[in-house]
C-alpha positions in Angstrom: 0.0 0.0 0.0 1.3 3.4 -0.8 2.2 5.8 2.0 0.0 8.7 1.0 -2.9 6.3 0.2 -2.7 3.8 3.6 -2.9 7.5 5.7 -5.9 8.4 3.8 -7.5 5.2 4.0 -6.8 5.2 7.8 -7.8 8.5 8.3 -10.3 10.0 10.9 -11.4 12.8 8.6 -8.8 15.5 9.9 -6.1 14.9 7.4 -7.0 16.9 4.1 -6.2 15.0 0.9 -7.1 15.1 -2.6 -7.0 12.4 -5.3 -7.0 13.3 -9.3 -7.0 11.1 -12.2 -6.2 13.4 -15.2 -7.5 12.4 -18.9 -4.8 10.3 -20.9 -3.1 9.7 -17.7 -2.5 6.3 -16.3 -1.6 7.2 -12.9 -3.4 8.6 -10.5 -1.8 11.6 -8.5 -2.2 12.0 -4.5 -1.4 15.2 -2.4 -1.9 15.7 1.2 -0.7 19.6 2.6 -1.6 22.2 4.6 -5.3 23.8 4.3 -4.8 27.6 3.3 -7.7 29.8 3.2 -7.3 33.4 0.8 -9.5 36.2 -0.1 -8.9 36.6 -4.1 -7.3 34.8 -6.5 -4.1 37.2 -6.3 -3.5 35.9 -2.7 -3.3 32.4 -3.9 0.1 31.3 -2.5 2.1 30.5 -5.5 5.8 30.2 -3.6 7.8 27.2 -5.1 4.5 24.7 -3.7 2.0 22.9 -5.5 -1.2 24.2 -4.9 -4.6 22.8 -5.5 -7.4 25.9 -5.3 -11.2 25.0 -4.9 -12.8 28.5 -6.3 -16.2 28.8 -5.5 -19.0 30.9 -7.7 -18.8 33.3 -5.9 -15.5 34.8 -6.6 -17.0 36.3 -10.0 -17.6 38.9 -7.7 -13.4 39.9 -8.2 -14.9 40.6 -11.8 -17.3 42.9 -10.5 -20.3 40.7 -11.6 -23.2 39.7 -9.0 -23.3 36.3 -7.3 -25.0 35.4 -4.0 -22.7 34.9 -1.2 -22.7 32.0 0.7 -19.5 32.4 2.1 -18.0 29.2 0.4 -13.7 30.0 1.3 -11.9 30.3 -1.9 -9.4 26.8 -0.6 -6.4 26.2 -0.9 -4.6 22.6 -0.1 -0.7 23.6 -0.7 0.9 20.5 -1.1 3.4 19.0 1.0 3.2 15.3 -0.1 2.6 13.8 -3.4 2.7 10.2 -5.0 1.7 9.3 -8.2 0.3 5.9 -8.1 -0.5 3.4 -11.1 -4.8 3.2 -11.2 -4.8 -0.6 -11.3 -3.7 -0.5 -7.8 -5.3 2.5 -6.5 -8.6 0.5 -8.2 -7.3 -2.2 -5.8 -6.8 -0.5 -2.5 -10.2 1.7 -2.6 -12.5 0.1 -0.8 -15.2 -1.1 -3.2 -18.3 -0.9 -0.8 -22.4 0.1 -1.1 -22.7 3.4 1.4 -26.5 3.6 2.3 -27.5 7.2 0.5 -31.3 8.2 1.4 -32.6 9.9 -1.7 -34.3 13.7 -1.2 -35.1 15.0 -4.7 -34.3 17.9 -6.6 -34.2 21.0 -4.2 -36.2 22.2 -7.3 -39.0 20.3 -8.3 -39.7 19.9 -11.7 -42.4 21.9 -12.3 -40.9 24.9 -10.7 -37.8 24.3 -12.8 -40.1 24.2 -15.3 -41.4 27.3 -14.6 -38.5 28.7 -14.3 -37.2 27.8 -18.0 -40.3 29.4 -19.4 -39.6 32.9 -17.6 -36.1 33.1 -18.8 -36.8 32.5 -21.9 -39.9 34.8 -22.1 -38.6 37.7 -20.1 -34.6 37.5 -20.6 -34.1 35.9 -24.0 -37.5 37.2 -25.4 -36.7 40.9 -24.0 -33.2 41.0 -25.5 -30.9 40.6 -21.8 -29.1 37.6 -23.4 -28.7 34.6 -25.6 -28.2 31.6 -23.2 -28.7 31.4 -19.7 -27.8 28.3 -17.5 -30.2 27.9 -14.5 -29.0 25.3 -11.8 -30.9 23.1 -9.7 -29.4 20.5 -7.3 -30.1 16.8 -6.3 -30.2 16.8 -2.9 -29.4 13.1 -0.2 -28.8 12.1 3.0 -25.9 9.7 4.5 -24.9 8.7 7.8 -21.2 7.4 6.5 -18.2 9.1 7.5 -17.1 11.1 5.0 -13.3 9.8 4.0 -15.2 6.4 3.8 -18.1 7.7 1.2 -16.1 9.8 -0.7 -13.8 7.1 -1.5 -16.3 4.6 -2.3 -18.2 6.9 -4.7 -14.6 8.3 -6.0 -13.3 4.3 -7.2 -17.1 3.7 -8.6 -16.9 7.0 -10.7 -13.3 5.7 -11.9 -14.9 2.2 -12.9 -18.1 3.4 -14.2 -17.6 7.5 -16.1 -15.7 7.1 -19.3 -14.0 10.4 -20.7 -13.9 12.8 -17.5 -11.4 15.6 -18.2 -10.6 14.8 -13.7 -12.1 12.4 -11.8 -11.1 13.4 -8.0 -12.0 13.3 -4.3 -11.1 15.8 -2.2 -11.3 16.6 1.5 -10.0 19.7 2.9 -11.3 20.3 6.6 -12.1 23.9 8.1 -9.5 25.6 10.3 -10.8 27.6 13.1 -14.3 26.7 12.5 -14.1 27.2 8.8 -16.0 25.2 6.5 -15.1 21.7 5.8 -15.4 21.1 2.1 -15.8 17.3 1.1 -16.1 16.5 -3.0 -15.8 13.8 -5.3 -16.8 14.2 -9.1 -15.6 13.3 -13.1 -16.4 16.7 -14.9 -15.6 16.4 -18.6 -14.9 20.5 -19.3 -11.4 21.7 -19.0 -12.1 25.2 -18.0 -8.4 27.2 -18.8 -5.2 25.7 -18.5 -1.4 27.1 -19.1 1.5 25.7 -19.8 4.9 27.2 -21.2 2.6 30.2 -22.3 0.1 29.0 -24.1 -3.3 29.3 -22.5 -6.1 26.6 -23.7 -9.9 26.5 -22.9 -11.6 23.6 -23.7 -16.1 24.9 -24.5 -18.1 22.1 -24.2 -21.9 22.3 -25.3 -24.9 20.5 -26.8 -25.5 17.0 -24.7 -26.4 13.9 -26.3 -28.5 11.5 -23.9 -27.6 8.3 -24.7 -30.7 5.8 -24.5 -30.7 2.8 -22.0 -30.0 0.2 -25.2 -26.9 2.0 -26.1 -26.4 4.9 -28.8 -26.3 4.6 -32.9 -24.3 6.0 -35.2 -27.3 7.1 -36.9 -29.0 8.9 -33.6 -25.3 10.9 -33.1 -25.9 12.2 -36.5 -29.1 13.4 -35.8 -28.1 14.9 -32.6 -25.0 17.0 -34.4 -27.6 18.1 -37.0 -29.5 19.2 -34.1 -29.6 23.3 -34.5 -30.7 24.3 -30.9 -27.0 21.7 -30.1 -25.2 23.4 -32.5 -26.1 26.5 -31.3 -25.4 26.1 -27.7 -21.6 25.2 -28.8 -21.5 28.2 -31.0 -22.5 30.7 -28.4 -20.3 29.1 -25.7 -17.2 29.4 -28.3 -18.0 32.5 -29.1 -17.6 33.6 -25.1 -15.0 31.8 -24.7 -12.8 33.6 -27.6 -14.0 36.8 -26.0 -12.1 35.6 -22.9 -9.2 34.7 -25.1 -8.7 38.0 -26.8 -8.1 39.1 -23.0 -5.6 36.9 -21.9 -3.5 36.7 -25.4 -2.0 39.2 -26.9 -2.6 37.6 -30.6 -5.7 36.6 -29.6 -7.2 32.4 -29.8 -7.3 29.9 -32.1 -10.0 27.4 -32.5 -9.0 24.0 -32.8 -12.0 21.2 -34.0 -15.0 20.4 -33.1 -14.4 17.0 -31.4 -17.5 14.5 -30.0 -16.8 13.9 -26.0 -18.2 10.6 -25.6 -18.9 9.6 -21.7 -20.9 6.6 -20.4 -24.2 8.5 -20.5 -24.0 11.5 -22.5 -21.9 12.6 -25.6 -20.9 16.1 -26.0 -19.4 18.3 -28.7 -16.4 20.4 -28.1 -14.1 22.8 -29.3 -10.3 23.4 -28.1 -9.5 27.4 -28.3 -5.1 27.9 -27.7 -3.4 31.1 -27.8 -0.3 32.7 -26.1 0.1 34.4 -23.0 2.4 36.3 -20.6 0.3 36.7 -17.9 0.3 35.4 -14.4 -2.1 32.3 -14.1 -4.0 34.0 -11.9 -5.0 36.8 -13.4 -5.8 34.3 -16.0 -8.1 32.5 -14.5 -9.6 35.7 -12.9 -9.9 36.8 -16.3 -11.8 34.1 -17.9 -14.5 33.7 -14.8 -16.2 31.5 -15.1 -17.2 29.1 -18.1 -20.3 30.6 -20.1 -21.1 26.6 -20.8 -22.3 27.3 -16.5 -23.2 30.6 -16.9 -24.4 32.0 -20.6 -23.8 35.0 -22.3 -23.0 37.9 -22.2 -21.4 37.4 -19.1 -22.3 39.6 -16.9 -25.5 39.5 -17.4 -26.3 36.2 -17.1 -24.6 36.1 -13.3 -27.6 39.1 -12.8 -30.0 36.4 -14.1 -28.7 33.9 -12.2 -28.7 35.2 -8.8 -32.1 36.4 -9.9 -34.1 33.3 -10.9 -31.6 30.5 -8.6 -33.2 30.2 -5.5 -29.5 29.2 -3.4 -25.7 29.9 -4.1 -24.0 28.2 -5.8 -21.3 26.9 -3.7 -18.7 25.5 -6.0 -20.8 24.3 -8.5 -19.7 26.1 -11.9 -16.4 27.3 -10.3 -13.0 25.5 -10.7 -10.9 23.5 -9.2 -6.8 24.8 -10.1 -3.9 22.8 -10.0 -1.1 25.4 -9.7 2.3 23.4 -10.9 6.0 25.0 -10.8 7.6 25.1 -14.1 11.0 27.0 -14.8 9.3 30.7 -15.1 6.5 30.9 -12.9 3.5 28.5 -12.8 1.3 26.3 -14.8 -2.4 25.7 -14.0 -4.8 23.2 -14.9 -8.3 23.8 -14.1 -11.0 21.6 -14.8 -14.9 23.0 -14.4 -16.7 22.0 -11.0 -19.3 20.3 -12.8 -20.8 16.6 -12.5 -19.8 16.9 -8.9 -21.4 15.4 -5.2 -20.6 17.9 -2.5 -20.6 16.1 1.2 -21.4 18.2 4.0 -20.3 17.0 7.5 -24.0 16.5 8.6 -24.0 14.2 6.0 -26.2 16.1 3.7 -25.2 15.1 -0.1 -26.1 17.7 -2.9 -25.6 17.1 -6.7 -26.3 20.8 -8.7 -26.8 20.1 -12.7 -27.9 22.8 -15.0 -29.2 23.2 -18.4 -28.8 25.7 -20.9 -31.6 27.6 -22.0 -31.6 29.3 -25.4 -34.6 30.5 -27.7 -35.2 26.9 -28.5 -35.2 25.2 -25.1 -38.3 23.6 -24.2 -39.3 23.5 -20.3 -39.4 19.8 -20.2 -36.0 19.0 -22.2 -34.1 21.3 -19.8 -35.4 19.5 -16.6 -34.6 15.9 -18.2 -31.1 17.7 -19.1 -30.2 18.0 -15.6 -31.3 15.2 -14.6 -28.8 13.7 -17.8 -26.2 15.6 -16.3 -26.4 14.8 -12.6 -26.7 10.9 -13.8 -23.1 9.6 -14.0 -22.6 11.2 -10.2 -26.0 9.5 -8.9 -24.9 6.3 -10.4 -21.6 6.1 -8.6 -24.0 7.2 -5.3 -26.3 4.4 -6.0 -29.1 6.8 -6.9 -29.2 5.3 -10.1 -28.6 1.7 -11.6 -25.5 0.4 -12.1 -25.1 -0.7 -15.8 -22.0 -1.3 -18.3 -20.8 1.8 -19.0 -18.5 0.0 -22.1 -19.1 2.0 -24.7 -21.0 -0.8 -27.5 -19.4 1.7 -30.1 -16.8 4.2 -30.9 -19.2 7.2 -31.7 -16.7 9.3 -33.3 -15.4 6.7 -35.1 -18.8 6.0 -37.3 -19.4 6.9 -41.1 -20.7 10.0 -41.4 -19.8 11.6 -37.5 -16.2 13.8 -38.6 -17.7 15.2 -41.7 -20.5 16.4 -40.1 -18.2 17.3 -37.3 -16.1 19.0 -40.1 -19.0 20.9 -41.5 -19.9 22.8 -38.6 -16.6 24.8 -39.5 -17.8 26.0 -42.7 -19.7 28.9 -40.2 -16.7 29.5 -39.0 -14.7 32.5 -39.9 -11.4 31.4 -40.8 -10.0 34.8 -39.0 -10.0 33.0 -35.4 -8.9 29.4 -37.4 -5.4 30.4 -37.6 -2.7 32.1 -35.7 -3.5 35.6 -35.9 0.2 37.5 -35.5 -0.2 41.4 -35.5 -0.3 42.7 -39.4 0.4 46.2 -39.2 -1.2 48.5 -41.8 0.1 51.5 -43.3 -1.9 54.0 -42.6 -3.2 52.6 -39.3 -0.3 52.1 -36.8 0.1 54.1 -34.5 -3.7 55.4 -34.9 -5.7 55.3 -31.6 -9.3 53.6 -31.2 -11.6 53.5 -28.4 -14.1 50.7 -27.7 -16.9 51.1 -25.2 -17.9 48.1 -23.3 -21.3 48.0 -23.2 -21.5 45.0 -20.5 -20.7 42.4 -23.7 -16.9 41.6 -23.5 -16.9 40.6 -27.6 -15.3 44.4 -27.3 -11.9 42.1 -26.7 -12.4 40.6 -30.1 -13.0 44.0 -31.4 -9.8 45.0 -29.8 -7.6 42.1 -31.0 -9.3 42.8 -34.3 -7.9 46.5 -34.3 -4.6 45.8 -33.0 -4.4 42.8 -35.2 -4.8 46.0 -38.2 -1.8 47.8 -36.3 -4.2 50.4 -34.5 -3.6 51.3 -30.9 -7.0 49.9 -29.3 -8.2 49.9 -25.7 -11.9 48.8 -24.3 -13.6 51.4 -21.7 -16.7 50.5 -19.6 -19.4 52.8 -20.5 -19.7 54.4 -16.9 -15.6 55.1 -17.0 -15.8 56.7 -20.6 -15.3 60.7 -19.9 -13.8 61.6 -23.5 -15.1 60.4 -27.1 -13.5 62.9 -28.8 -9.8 62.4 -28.6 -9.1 59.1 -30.3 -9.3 58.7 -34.0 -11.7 55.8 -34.0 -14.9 55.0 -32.0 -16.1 51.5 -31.4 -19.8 51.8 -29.5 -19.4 47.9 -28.9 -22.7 45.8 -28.0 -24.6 44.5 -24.8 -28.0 43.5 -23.5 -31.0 45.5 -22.8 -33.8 47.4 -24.7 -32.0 50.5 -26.9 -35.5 52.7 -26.0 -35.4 52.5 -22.4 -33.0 55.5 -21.2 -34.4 54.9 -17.7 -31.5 52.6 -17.9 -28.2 54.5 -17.2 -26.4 52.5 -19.3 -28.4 53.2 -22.8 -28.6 56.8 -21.4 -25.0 57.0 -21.4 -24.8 55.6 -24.6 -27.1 57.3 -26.6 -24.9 60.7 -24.8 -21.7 59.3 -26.1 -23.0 58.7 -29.5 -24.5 61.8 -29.9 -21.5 63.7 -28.5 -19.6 61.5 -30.8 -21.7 62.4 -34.2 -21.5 65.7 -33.8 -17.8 66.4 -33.9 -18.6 64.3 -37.2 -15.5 61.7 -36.0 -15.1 58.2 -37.7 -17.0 56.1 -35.5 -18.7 52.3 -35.8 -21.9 51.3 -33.8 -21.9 47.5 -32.9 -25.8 45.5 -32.0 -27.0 47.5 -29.4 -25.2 50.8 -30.6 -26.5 50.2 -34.0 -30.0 50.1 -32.3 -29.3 53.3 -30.7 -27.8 54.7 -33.7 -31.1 53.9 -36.0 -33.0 55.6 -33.0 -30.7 58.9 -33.8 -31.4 58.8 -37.3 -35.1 58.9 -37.0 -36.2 55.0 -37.4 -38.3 53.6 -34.7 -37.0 50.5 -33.0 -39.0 47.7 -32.1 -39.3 44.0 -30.4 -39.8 41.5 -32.8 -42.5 39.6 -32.8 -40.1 36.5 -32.7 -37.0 36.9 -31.0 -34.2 36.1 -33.8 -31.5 34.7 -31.2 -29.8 32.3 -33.7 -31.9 32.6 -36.8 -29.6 32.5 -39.7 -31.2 34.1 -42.9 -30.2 35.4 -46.5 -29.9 39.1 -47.2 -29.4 41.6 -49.7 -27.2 44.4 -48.5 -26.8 46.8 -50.6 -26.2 44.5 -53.4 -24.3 42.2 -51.8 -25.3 38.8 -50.8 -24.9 38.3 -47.3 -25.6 35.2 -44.7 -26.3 36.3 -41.5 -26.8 34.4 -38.2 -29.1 36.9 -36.5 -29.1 37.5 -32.4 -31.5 40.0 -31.8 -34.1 40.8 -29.5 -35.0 44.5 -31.2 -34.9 45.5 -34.4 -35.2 48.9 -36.5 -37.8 48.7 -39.3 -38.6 51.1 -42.2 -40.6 49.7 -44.7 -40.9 51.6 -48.2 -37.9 54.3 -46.8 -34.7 54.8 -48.7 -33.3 56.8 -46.4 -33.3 57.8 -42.8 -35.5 60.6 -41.7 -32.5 62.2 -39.7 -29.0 61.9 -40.7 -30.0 60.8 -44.9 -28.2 57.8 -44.5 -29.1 54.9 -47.0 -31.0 52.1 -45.8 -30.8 48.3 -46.6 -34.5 47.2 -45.6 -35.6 43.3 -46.0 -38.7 43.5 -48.6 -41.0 41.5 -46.3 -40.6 42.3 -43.4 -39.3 45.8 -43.4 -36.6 45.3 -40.6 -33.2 47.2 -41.4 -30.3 45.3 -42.1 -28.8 48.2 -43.2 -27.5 51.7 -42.9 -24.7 53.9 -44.4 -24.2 57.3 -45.7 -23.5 58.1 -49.2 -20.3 56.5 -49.9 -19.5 57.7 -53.1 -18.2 60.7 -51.6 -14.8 61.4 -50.1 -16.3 62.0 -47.0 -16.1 59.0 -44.8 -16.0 57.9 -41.7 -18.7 57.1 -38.8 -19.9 53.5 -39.6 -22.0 51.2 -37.5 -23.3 47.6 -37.5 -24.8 44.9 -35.3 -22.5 42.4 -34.4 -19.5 41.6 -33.7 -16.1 40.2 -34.6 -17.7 36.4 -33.6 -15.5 33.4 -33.9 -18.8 32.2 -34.8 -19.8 35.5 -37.1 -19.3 35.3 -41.2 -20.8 37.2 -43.8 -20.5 37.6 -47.0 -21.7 41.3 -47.0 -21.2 44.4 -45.0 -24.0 43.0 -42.5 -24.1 41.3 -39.4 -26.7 40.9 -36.3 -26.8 41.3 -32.5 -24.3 40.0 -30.7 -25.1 36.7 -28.6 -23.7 34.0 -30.6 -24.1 35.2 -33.7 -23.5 32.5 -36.9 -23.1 35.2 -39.5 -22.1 32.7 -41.9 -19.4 32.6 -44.8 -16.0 31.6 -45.5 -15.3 35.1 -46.2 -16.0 36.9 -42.7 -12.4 37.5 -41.4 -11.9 39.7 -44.6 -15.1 41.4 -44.5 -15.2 42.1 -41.3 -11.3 43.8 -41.3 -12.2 45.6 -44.0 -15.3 47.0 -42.1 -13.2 47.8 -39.1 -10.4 49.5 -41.8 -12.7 51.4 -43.8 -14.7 52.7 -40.3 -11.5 54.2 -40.1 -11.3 55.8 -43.3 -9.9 52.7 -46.0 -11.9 52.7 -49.5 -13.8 50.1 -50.6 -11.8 49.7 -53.4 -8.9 48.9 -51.6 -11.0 46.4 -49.2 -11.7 44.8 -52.2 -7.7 43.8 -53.4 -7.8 42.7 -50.2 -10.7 40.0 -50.5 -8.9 39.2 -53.9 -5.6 38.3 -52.1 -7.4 36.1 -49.0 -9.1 34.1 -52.2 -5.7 34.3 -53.1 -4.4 32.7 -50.0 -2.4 35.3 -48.9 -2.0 36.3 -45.0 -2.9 39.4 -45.1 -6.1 40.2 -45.6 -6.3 44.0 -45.5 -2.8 44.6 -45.9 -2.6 47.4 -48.3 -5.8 49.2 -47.4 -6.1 52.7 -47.8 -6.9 53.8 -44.2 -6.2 57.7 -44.1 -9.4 59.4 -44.1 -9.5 62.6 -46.3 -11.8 64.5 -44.0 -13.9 67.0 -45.8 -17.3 68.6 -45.1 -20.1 67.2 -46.5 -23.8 68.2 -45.9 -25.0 65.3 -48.0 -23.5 62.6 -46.1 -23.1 64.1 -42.4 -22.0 62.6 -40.2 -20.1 60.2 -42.4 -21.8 56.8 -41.3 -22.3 53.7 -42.2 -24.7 51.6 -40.5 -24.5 47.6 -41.0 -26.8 44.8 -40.0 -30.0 45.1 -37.9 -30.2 43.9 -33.9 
């Protein structure tokens, strides 16, 4: 028996441990150290130790974003002992035993879940607050086993039963001085952020496959990864996730895949997003709190809705757990998601939290059998559930049909965020200065990278912090939730002050979703809900003679049916025939006069178009091959390049070159013009 393992096995509770199987790995590591509570994640102590960090929800609050507080201590177990011990005997010296678990229920019952779904998706999705939301709910049981003993049991079941965990670990960390004793044992599947030798990964998972009780088909995984609503769920979560990436590296992410995750009850579909960074890892992981696969997006606003509409804390659930590793400069990190995970309380109450994410297509009663899908593989291994083989009968990736459907999806990709994406400075540009104002949706870090990646000199301002729009040679107005018409709202008071302040001086400027809504509102269009919200819908337009696909993500929408132009401002309009929603505004660009521009989504890893257009911001699938080009050249020209020369640059991306606006124009000749004040161009509708 192994030293670290016999103390464990004989322990009365007080000695805190931990126990990690990694994915790949044939060995399992075990650490036992000295219990270290901290206030943020700067305090972690990173001093020549290993560290393993539980970080609870609630720690999004370093972010400045709202979470109920439940106290749950941000951990630390800083490692003094650590063995790494083959899993054919660690299989062989857990103790392989029943522990009597009484079962409670949901602390949510299933028609207040229900409920629940349905009021998120009518009054935050339908009014515009978000794309996806994820709403927990937790399993709840009772035990009278000590709590070494149970977690051990459950920990060698989840390690015999749960195929393709990212982690499968126990962990026991008792309180000092009173302090909360945190018991877990779990197999999550989601790598949340890890570092190594400077390159930062995140690993979004999204869309869940429920395998049935005979087993899956190849022919039911197709069906499931033509499924849009799954699709969609994966496209929105990559598209947070590169936000998150344009913050931490310099150049920006790149997405690698998608991939099918196959576990021993539920398939998933992921992507892997790498990139480069010099940061400390724990400003890293501050800066990507938490996983939008837990959360939804935009960020911020979905931690509002969810300490809104989630009747407890969170606890851990949806935070991490961080293994902080040595290397020769600084630290690694490797932090899986706290999902798929039993929490043991020392009064022996057992809770399971699951959540489902709810977009425009969720139904009430497929989000409450999700979490029950998701909870499964942990009430299993807590004999809450029937033990069956968990042998996969079939290699799911591996069937005819499953990679080139996996392929596909990448064809609404832009190719932009496919490759490495090294700065390509433009004459013209470098050294110009462009501000972007947050308007609570962090794609203004894509909008950033975008700008830099151009040569400019970009920075991202929250909208309360922004005192000066005058200064800086290009203004972003980037996107964010909310209804454009309601300036009760300091936020789209502000912004509709800045844009007006903005207009006036008559400087080059570009509106992005929720700033194009407030820009149509200045030029004399009304703005209205649609009927339907269009979170996801991807449609065919015309803009201004150019084809264009567009994913749209939009709650609002300006319409102007049988106009030409705008009644303020004379800008042209692009108007769908039908429906007389705007996809479309610019001024009159056949003048030397250029300048302001605005538009409706933005720079998406999950955004192409094949036009000047694109829609709200959630996780927007403007589709096209052509985005990344289009969508330069957008950001270029807002900053005074010529269409002409935008499009030598399309000609040399079809070309293959790497630059795709590299010789664009991008001095403005600034000259008054009372026919196309203020210089704007307004693209795609929200």
């Amino acid at each position: 028996m192994t030293s670290l393992l016999s103390r464990i096995l004989a322990s009365d509770g007080s000695l805190p441990f931990a126990i990690v199987l990694r994915q790949g790995r044939s060995e399992v590591d075990v650490f036992t150290g000295d219990v270290l509570d901290v206030e943020g994640l700067a305090d972690i102590p990173l001093v020549g130790d290993d560290v393993l960090t539980l970080v609870p929800y609630r720690q999004v609050r370093e972010r400045g974003f709202a979470a109920k507080d439940d106290g749950a201590p941000l951990r630390n177990l800083v490692v003094r002992e650590r063995e790494s011990t083959p899993l054919e005997e660690v299989l062989r010296l857990l103790p392989e035993r029943e522990i009597p678990v009484e079962e409670r229920g949901f602390d949510v019952p299933d028609d207040e879940y229900a409920e629940i779904v349905r009021r998120v998706i009518d009054d935050e999705i339908g009014r515009g607050e978000g794309a996806n939301f994820v709403i927990s709910r937790a399993f709840v049981a009772q035990t009278d086993a000590p709590p070494v003993e149970a977690v051990l049991a459950w920990f060698r079941r989840l390690l015999t039963d749960e195929s393709g965990a990212y982690w499968t670990f126990a962990i026991h960390t008792p309180g000092l001085d009173g302090a909360q004793t945190v018991t877990a044992v779990g197999a999550t599947p989601e790598r949340h952020v890890s570092v190594r030798d400077g390159v930062a990964m995140m690993n979004p998972i999204s869309g869940t496959f429920r395998h049935p009780a005979a087993g899956p088909t190849g022919e039911e995984v197709l069906a499931f990864l033509a499924d849009v609503k799954e699709s969609e769920e994966l496209f929105m979560v990559v598209d947070e996730e590169m936000k998150m990436m344009s913050a931490v590296c310099p150049d920006g992410g790149r997405i690698l895949g998608p991939f099918l995750k196959q576990m021993s009850r539920l398939s998933h579909t992921e992507y892997l997003l790498e990139g480069r960074t010099g940061l400390d890892v724990r400003e890293v992981l501050r800066l990507t709190m938490f996983a939008p696969t837990v959360t939804g997006s935009p960020m911020e606003n979905a931690c509002a809705v969810i300490a809104e509409y989630e009747k407890e804390p969170r606890g851990y659930y949806s935070g991490v757990l961080a293994l902080f590793e040595p290397e020769e400069e600084g630290y690694t990190v490797d932090a899986p998601i706290l999902i798929r995970t039993a929490y043991l309380e020392p009064d022996g109450r057992l809770t399971v939290p699951a959540g489902a994410t709810l977009v425009r297509h969720s139904t009430p009663e497929g989000e409450v059998a999700e979490t029950r899908a998701k909870a499964s593989g942990v009430l299993s291994a807590l004999g809450l559930l029937p033990h069956r083989d968990v042998a996969p009968a079939i290699d799911l990736a591996a069937q005819p049909g499953v990679q080139e459907a996996l392929e596909a999806r990448n064809e609404r990709l832009a190719s932009f965020w496919l490759r490495p994406q090294a700065p390509e400075h433009i004459e013209g540009l470098t050294g110009h200065t462009a501000l972007i104002v947050d308007n609570e949706d962090q794609f203004t870090t894509m909008l950033a990278h975008q700008l830099r990646h151009l040569g400019m000199d970009a920075r991202v301002e929250r909208w309360s912090e922004v005192d000066d729009v005058l200064r800086d040679d290009l203004v972003v107005f980037g996107p964010g939730p909310g209804d454009p018409r309601d300036d009760s709202e300091p936020r789209i008071a502000r912004l509709r002050e800045l844009m007006t302040a903005r207009l006036e001086a008559e400087r080059p400027t570009l509106a992005v979703c929720l700033s194009h809504q407030m820009l149509s509102l200045l030029a004399g269009l009304p703005v209205e809900p649609l009927a339907t919200p269009r979170q996801g819908v991807r449609l065919a337009v015309d803009v201004f003679g150019e084809d264009a696909a567009i994913g749209f993500y939009n709650t609002f929408a300006a319409v102007a049916p049988g106009l030409e132009r705008t009644p303020r401002l004379g800008l042209e309009i692009a108007v769908d025939a039908e429906s007389g929603v705007v996809d479309a505004l610019r001024a009159n660009m056949s003048h030397r006069c250029r300048g302001t521009w605005s538009r409706c989504s933005p720079p998406t890893a999950c955004a192409h178009w094949s036009g000047w257009s694109a829609p709200r911001p959630r996780s927007r699938h403007v589709r096209e091959r052509c985005a990344a080009t289009h969508r330069l050249g957008l950001l270029a020209r807002a900053a005074g390049g010529g269409r002409a020369s935008v499009r030598a640059a399309r000609r040399r991306r079809a070309a293959g070159t790497a630059a795709a606006t590299s010789s664009l124009r991008t001095r403005p000749r600034w000259r008054r013009c009372g026919r196309c004040w203020p210089r704007l161009r307004s693209t795609a509708s929200s």
